[in-house]
LUMLUMLO-969268 format. One record per residue (C-alpha): z, x negated, y. Coordinates in steps of 0.05 Angstrom, whole numbers, plus 5000, padded with zeros to 4 digits. Each point is the difference from the previous one (the first is absolute). Layout:
<atoms>
ZXY/...
</atoms>
This chain:
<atoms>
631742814689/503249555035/499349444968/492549894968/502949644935/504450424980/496050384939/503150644973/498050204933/497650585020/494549645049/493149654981/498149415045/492649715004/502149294997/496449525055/496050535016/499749885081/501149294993/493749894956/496350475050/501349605066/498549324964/492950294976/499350165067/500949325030/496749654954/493250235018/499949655069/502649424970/494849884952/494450235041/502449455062/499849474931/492650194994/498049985076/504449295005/496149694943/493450295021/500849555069/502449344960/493650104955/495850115071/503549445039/499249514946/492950234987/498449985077/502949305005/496149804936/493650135034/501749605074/501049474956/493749984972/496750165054/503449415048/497649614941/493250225008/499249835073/503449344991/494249734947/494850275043/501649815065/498849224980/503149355026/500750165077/503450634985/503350575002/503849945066/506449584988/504349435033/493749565008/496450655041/494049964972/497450655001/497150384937/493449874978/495350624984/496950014934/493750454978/495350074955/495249525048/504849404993/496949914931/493650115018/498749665065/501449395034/502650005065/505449815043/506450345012/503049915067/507550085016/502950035080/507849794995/505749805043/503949444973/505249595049/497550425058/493049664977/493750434991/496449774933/493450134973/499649844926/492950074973/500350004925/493549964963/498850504935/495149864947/496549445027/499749154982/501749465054/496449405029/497849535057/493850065037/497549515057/497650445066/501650585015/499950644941/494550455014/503750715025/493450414970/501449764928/503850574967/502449554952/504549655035/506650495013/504249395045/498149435031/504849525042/500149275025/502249494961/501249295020/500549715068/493749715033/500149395054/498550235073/496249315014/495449994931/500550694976/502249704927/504650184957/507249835004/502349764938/497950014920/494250544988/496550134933/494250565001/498050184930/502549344965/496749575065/504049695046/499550045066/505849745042/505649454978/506749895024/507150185002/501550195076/504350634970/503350024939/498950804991/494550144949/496650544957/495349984943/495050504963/498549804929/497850564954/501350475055/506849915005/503549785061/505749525002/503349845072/506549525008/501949355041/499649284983/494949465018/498849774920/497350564962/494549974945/496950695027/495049595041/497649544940/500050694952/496150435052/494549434999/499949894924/500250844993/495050195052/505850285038/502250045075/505049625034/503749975074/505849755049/504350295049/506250095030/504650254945/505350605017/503950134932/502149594951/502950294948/503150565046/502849455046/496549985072/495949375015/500949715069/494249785032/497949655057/495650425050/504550495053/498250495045/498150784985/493250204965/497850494956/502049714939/495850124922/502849734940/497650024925/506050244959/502250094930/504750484970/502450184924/491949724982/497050405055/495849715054/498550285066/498949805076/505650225053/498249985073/505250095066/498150505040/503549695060/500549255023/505149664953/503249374997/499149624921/507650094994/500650745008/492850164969/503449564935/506150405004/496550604999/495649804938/506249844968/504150565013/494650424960/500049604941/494249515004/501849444963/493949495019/495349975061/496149635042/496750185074/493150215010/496449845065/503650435043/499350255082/496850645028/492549664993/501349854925/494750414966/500750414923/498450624978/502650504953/496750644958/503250604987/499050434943/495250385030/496049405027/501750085061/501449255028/505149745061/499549335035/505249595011/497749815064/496550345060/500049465038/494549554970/494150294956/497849784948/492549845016/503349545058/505149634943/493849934958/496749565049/505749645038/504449834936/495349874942/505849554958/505250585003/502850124936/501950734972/504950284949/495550634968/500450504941/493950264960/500250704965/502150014929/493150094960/
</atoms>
């Protein structure tokens, strides 16, 4: 036939009968690509689901000096001995072309001591100097309290930091009640040089290079940073503030300035080499230390 719609009525035709045939056909691939497409949504979303959680999960763990962000603080490891021991945790990082040291104690209570902090007493985890001593006298420069007892008077820098109830406040400012409370609450009080302010960098008056230490605050966390390198106040400040401490104040600093640390195996590093500490025991009697005690 030349013409496939032309019907005689002598002819049957199977209508759609090769149309119907080929679409069957097709329509297999088709809905079997559906199923494989919407299997890998399903996946993708689930996979994405669980990153999510799981950033989430790092990010509450890794605490307030991590994970690795614009402040490059690197992460902080957390194990089942965190909450179990006290110890301190040690971080080596390059800020400003500035090698840092930040000593951050776990588990454990602050306070002053007068002499130097016996190394052998395991319950001690850090141990730094605190306030400035006269080379002519050996006293104390500036207000001291030691257990609600005062020690030293004066203003000669307006940097300051009290322990009352084991917590540590540091800021800037001449007037402050912290010495009168630390004496009425059996607490611990002392001046220095302050840093940060309030995340603004303090100016102060000594130049030069040194190793510089500072007592620092961050988001309520306290800890000790030290430069690994001779630094000048300004960039050592710049430094502190470009990784988010928001208050500190310097800690007798130079090569011969003697502290200690514990890790959490008890395994203990000296801040100096330079000077031990039976010789500081004899030669400086009125140095004054920043220490923490395990948590009992």
């Amino acid at each position: 036939m030349s013409n496939d719609w032309n019907i005689q009525d002598d002819e049957i035709r199977v209508v759609g009968s090769g149309v119907q045939s080929e679409g069957r056909k097709s329509g297999k691939p088709r809905r079997v690509w559906a199923w494989v497409i919407a299997i890998l949504i399903v996946a993708t979303a689930l996979t994405l689901i669980l990153l999510i959680c799981k950033r989430s999960t790092e990010h509450v763990a890794t605490g307030v000096l991590g994970p690795q962000d614009t402040l490059g603080m690197k992460p902080r490891r957390v194990d089942s001995v965190a909450t179990i021991s006290s110890y301190t945790e040690v971080i080596h990082q390059m800020v400003n072309d500035i090698p840092l040291a930040i000593y951050i104690p776990h588990n454990a209570v602050p306070e002053l001591c007068l002499g130097v902090p016996d190394i052998k007493d395991a319950t001690i985890i850090l141990a730094a100097q605190a306030a400035d001593i006269r080379q002519d006298n050996n006293k104390i420069v500036g207000a001291f309290v030691l257990k609600g007892e005062p020690i030293a008077w004066g203003q000669s820098k307006k940097g300051y930091c009290g322990i009352i109830d084991g917590k540590v406040t540091i800021g800037a400012g001449k007037d402050t009640s912290l010495f009168e409370e630390a004496t009425e609450k059996g607490g611990y009080f002392f001046r220095q040089y302050p840093i940060v302010d309030n995340g603004v960098i303090e100016e102060n008056n000594p130049k030069g290079k040194s190793i510089r230490k500072a007592l620092c605050s961050r988001a309520g966390e306290v800890f000790i940073v030290q430069t690994e390198s001779n630094e000048s106040f300004h960039d050592f400040a710049q430094a502190l503030v470009d990784i988010g401490v928001e208050n500190a104040i310097s800690l007798v600093g130079s090569a011969r300035a003697y502290g200690f640390s514990r890790d959490v195996n008890g395994n203990v590093v000296e801040f100096s080499n330079e000077v031990t500490q039976e010789i500081r025991q004899i030669e400086y009697p009125n140095e004054t230390y920043i220490m923490w005690r395990c948590l009992l």
